[in-house]
Residue frames relative to the residue before (quaternion, step in Angstrom):
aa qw qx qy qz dx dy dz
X 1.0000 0.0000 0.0000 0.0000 0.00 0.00 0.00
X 0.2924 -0.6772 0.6293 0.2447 3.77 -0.58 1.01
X 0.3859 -0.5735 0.6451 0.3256 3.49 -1.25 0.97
X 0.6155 -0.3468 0.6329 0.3167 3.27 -2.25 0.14
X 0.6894 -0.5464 0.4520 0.1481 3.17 -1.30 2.17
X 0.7744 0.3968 -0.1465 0.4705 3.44 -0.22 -1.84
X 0.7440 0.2295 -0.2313 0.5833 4.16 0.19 -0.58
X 0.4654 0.3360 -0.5811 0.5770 4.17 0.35 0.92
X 0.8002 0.4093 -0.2713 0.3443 3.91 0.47 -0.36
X 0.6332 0.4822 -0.3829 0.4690 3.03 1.40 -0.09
X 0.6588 0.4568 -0.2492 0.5433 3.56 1.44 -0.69
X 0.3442 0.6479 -0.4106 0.5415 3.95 1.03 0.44
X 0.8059 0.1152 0.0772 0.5756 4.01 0.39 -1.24
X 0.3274 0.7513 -0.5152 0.2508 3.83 1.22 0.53
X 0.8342 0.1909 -0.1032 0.5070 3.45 1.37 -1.25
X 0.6415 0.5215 -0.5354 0.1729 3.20 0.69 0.88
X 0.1423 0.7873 -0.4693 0.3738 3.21 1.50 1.28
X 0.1725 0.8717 -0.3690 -0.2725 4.06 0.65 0.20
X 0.1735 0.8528 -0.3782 0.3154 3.35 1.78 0.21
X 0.6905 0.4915 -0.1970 0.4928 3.30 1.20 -1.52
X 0.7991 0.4311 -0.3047 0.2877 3.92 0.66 -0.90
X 0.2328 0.5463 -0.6166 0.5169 3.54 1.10 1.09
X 0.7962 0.4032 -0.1513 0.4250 3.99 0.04 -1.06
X 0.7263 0.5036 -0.2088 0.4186 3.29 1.60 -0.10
X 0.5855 0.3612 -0.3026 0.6597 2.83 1.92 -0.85
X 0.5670 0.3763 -0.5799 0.4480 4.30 0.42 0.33
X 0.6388 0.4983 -0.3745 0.4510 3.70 0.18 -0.15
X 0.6301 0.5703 -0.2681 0.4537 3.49 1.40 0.08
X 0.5021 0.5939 -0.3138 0.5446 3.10 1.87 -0.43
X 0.6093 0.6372 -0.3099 0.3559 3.64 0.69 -0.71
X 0.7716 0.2780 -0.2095 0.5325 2.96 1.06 -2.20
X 0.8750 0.3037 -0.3050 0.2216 3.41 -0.29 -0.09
X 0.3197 0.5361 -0.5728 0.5313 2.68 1.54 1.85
X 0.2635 0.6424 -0.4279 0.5786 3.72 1.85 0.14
X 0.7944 0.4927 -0.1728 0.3103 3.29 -0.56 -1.86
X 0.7327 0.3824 -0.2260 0.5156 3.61 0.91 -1.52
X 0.6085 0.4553 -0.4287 0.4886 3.81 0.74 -0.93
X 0.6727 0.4462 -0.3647 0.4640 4.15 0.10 -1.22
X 0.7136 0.4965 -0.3500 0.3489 3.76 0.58 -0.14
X 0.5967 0.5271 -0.2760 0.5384 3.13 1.39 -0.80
X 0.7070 0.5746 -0.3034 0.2790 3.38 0.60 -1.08
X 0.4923 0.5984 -0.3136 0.5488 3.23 1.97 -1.04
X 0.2627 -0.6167 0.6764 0.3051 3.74 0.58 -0.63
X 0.5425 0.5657 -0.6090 0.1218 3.61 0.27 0.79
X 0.6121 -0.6476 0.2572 0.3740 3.69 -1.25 0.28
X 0.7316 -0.6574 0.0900 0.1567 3.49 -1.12 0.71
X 0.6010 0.6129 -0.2176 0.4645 3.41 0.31 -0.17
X 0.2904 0.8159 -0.4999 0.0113 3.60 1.38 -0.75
X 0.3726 -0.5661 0.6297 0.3796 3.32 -1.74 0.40
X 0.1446 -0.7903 0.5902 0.0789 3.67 -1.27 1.28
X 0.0354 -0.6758 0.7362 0.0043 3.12 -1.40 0.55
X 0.2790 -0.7311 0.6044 -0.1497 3.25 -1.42 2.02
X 0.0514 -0.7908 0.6085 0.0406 3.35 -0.09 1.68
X 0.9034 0.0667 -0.1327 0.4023 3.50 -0.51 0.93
X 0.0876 -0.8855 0.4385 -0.1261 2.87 1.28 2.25
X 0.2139 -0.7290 0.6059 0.2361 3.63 1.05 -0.58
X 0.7963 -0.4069 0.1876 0.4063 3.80 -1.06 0.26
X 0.6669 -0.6773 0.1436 0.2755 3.51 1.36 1.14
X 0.2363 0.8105 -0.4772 0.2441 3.55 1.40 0.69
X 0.6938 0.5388 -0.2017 0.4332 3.45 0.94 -0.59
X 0.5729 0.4906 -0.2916 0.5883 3.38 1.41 -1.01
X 0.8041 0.3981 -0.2600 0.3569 3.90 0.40 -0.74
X 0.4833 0.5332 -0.3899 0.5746 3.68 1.80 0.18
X 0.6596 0.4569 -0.3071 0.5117 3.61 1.03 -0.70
X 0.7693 0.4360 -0.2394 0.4010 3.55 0.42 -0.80
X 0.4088 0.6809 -0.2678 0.5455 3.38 1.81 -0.63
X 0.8621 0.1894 -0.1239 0.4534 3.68 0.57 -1.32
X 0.3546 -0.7986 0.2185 0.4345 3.23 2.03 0.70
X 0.1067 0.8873 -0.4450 0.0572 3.73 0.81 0.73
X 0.8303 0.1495 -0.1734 0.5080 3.27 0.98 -0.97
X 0.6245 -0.6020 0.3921 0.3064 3.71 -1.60 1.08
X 0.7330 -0.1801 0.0062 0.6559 3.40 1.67 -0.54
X 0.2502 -0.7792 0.5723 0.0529 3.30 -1.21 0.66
X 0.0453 -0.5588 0.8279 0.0184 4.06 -1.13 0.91
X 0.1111 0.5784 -0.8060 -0.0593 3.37 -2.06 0.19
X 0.2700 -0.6697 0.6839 -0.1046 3.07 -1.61 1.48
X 0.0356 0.6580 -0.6915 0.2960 3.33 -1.07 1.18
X 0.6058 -0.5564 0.5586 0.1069 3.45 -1.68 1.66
X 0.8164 0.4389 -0.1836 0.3273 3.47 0.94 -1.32
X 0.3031 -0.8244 0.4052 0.2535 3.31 -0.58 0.96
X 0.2833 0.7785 -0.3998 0.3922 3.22 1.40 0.03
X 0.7927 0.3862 -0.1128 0.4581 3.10 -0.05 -2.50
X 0.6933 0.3304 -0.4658 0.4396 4.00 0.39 -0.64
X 0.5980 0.4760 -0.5505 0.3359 3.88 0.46 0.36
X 0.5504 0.5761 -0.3013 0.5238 2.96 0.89 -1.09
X 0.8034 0.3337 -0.3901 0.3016 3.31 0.42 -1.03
X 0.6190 0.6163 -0.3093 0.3759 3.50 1.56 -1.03
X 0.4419 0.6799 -0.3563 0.4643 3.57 1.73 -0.88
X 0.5650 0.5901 -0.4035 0.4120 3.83 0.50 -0.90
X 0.0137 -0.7059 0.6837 0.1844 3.93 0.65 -1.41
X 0.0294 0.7166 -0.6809 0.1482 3.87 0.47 1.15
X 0.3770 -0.5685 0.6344 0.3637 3.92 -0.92 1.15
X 0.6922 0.6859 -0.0809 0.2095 3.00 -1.56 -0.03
X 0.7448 0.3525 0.1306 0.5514 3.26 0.90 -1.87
X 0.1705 0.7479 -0.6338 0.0991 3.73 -1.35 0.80
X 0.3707 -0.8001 0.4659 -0.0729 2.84 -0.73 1.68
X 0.0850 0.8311 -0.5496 0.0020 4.14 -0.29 0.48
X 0.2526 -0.6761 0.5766 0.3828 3.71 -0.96 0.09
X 0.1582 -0.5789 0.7965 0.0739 3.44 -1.74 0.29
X 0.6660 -0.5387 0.4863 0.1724 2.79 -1.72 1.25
X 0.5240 -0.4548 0.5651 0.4464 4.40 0.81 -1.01
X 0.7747 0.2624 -0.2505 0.5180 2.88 -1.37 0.19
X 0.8065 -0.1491 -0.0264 0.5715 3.52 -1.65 -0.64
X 0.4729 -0.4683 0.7118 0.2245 3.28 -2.29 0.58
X 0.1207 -0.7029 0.6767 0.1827 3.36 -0.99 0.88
X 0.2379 0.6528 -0.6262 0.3537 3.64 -0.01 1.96
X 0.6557 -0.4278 0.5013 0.3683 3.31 -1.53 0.01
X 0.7184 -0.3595 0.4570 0.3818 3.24 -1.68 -0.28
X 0.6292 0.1881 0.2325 0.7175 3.64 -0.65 -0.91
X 0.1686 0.7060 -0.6560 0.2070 3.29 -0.72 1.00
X 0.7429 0.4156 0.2049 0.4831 2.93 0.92 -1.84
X 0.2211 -0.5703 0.7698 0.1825 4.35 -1.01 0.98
X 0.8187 0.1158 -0.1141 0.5508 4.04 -0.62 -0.65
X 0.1629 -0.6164 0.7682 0.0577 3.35 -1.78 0.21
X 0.1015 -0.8011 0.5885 0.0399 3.79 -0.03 0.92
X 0.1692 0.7116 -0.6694 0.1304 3.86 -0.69 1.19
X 0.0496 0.8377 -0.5072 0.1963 3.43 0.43 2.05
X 0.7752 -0.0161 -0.0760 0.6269 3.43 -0.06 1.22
X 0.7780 0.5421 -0.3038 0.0925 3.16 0.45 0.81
X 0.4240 0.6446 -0.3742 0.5144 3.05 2.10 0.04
X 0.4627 0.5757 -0.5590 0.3768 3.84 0.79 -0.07
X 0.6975 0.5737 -0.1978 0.3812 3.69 1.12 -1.22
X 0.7427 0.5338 -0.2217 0.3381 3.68 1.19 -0.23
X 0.4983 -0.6563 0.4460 0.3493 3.24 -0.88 0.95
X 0.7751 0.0716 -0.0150 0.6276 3.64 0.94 -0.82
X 0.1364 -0.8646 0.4815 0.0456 2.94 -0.29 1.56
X 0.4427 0.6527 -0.4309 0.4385 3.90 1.49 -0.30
X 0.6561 0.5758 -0.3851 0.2994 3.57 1.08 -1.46
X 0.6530 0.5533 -0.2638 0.4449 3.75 1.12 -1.30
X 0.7016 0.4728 -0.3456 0.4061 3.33 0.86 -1.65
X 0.4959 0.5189 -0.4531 0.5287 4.39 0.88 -0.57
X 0.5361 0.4709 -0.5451 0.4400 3.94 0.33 -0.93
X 0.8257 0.2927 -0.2665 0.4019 3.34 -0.69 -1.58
X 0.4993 0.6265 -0.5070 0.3180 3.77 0.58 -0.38
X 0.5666 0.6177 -0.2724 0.4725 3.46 1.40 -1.92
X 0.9354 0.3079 -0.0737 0.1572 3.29 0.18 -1.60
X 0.6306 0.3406 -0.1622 0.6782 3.03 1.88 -0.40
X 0.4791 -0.5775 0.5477 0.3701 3.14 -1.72 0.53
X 0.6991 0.4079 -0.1224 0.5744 3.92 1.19 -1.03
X 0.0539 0.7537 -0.6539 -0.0378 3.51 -1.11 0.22
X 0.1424 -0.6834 0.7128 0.0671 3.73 -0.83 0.84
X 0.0383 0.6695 -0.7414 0.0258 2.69 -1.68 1.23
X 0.3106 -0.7481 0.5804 -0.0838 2.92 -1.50 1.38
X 0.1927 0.7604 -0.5802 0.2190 4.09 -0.18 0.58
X 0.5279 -0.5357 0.6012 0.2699 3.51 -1.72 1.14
X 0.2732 -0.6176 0.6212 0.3975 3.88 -1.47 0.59
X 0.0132 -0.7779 0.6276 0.0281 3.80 -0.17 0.78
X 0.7394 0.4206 -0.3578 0.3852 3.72 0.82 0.07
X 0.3913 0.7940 -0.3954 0.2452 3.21 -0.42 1.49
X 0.7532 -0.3239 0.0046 0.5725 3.85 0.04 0.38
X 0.4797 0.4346 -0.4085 0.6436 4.05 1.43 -1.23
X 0.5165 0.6157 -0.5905 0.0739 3.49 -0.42 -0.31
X 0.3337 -0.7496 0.5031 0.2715 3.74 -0.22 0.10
X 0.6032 -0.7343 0.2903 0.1122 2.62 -1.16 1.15
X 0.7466 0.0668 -0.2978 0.5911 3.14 1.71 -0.31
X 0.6372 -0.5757 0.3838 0.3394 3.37 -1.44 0.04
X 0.1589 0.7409 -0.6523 -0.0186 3.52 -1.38 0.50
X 0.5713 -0.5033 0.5355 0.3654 3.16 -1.46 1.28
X 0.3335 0.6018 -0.7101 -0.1495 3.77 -1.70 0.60
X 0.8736 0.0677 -0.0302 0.4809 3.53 -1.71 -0.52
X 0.8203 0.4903 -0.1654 0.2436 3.30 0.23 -1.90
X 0.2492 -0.7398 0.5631 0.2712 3.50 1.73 -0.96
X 0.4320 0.6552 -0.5987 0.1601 3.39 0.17 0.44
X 0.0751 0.9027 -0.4234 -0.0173 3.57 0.11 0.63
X 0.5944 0.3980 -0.2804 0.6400 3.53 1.81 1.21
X 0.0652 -0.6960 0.7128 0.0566 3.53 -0.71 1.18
X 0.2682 -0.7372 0.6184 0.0459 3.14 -2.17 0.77
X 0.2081 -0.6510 0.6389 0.3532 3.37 -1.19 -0.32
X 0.4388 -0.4623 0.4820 0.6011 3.50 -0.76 -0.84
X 0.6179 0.5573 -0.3954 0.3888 3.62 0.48 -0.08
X 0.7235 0.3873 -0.2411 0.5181 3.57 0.93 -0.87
X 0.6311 0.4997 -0.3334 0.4907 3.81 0.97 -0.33
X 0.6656 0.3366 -0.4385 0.5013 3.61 1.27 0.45
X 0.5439 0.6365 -0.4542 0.3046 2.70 1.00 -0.58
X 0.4895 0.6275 -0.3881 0.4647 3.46 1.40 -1.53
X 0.5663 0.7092 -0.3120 0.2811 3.44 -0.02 -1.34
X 0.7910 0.4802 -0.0331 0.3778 2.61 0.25 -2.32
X 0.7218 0.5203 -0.1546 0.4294 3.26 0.93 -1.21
X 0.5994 0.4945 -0.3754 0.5051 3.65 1.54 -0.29
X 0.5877 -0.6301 0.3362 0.3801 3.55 1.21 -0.42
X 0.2871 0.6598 -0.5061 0.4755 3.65 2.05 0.67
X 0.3308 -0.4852 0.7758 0.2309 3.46 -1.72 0.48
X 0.3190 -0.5696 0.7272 0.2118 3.34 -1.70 0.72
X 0.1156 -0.7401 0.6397 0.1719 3.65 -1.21 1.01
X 0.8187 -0.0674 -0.0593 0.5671 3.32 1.28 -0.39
X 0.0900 -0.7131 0.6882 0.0986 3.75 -1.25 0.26
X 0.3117 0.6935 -0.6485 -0.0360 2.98 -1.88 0.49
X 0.5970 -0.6168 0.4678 0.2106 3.01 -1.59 0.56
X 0.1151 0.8158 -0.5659 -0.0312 4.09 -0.77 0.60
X 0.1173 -0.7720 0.5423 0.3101 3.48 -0.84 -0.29
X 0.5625 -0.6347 0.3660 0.3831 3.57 -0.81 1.75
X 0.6957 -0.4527 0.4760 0.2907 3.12 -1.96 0.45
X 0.3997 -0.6739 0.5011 0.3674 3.90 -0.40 0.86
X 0.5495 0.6275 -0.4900 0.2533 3.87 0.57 -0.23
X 0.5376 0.6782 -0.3332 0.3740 3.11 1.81 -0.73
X 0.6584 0.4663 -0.3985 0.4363 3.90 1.28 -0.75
X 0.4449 -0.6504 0.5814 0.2023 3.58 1.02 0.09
X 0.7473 0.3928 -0.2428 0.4779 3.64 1.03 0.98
X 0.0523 -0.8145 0.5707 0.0902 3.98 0.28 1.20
X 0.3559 0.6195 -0.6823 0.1548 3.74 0.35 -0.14
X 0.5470 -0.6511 0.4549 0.2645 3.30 -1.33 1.27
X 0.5236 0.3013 -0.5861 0.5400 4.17 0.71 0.80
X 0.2528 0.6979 -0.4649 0.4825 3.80 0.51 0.46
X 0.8200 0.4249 -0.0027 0.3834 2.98 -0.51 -1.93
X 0.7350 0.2889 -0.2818 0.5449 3.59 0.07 -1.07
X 0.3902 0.6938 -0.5118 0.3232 3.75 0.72 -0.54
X 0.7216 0.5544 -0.0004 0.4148 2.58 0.15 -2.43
X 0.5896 0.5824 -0.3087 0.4668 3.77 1.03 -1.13
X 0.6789 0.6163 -0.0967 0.3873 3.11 0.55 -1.75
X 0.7059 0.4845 -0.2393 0.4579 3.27 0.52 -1.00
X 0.7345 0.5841 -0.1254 0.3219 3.31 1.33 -1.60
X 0.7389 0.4362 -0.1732 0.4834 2.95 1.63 -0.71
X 0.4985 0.5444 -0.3977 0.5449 3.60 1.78 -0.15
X 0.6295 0.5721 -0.3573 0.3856 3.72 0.67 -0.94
X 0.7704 0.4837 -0.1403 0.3908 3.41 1.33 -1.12
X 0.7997 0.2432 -0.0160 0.5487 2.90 1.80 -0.40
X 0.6111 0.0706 -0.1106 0.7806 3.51 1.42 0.52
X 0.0014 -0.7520 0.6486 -0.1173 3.80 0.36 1.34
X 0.5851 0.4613 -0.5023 0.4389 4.11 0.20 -0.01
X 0.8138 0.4125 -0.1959 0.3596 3.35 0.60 -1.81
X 0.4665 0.7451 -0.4067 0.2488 3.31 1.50 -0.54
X 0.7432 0.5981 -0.1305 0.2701 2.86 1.25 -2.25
X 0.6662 0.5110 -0.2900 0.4593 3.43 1.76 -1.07
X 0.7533 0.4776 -0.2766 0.3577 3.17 1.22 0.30
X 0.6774 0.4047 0.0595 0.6114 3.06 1.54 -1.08
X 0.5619 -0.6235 0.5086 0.1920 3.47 -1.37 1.32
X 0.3333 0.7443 -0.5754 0.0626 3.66 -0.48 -0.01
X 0.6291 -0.4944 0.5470 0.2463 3.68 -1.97 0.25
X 0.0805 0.8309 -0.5501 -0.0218 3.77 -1.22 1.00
X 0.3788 -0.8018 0.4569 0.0704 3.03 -0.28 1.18
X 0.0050 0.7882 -0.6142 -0.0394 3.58 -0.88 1.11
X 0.2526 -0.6155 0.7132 0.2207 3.97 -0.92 0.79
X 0.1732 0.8132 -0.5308 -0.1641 4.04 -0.56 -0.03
X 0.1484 -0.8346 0.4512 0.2789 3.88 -0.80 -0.23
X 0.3647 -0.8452 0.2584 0.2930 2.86 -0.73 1.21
């Protein structure tokens, strides 16, 4: 499947913006407090060999490797940008390759976890990736913003982020489900405001707000409010 011209060009020069990787590596604290909780919960065992399809310029690989989580680690990413950026890092530990999309040129079973964190929101064909990690890992985590909910707008427009899939937490398992992954666990968080890279006290209570509907009216929260869902699946 040839990807769509205009979004291979916007993700080409996404990370060589480096302003942005202060706000990328805090948002990294979040997800791979995602990654470490959904692992435990599986009860699976430690050290896993990972592989990170769409590592972007490697904030995520260096919170994980930082808290020595994975036994080994590859991350793979369309963007030539993000693997400089990502190789530019010199993360011990860590190795970073591009890949054309679509098929992984990996082994079977290669791989204990398959980490696709933030990134199936970005795909034109998101079944095509989710079968990769299926192939290659025994586990696959999936991570995705709930961006589909009443503010949503009604129509669509391409911006910065490229998200070009909205979820609920209901329809991302369903996705899941429908590729042929068991869900071992799901949940629902809202990231750590340090990630907006902004305390001004309308900030804060935002962030407050949100935290305390999610905890305490979690249905009504979601139709209202952005948040982060975490899937552990097997394949």
């Amino acid at each position: 499947m040839k990807p769509n011209a205009t979004i291979s060009r916007l993700y080409q020069d996404m990370y060589a913006h480096s302003a942005l990787r202060a706000w990328r590596d805090a948002g990294a604290v979040s997800k791979a407090d995602n990654v470490i909780r959904a692992h435990r919960a599986a009860g699976l065992p430690s050290a896993p060999r990972v592989i990170e399809l769409g590592c972007g310029e490697g904030a995520l690989a260096a919170e994980l490797l930082r808290r020595s989580f994975p036994g080994s680690y590859l991350g793979m990413d369309i963007s030539t940008s993000g693997i400089e950026e990502a190789r530019a890092r010199a993360i011990p530990g860590a190795d970073f390759r591009l890949t054309a999309g679509g098929h992984v040129d990996l082994a079977d079973g290669c791989a204990d976890l398959a980490i696709l964190s933030h990134v199936v929101e970005h795909l034109e064909h998101p079944r095509v990736l989710l079968y990769e990690a299926k192939r290659i890992a025994s586990h696959v985590l999936v991570e995705v913003p709930l961006e589909l909910h009443w503010r949503t707008p009604r129509d669509y427009h391409l911006d910065a982020l490229g998200h070009i899939n909205k979820y609920t937490a209901r329809s991302i398992r369903h996705l899941a489900q429908s590729s042929g992954f068991e869900v071992l666990n799901q949940f629902t968080t809202n990231p750590g405001h340090a990630r907006f890279g902004d305390a001004s006290l309308g900030r804060n209570l935002s962030w407050r707000v949100k935290d305390i509907a999610l905890r305490t009216v979690p249905l009504a929260a979601r139709t209202c409010f952005t948040f982060h869902e975490t899937l552990m699946l097997r394949s």
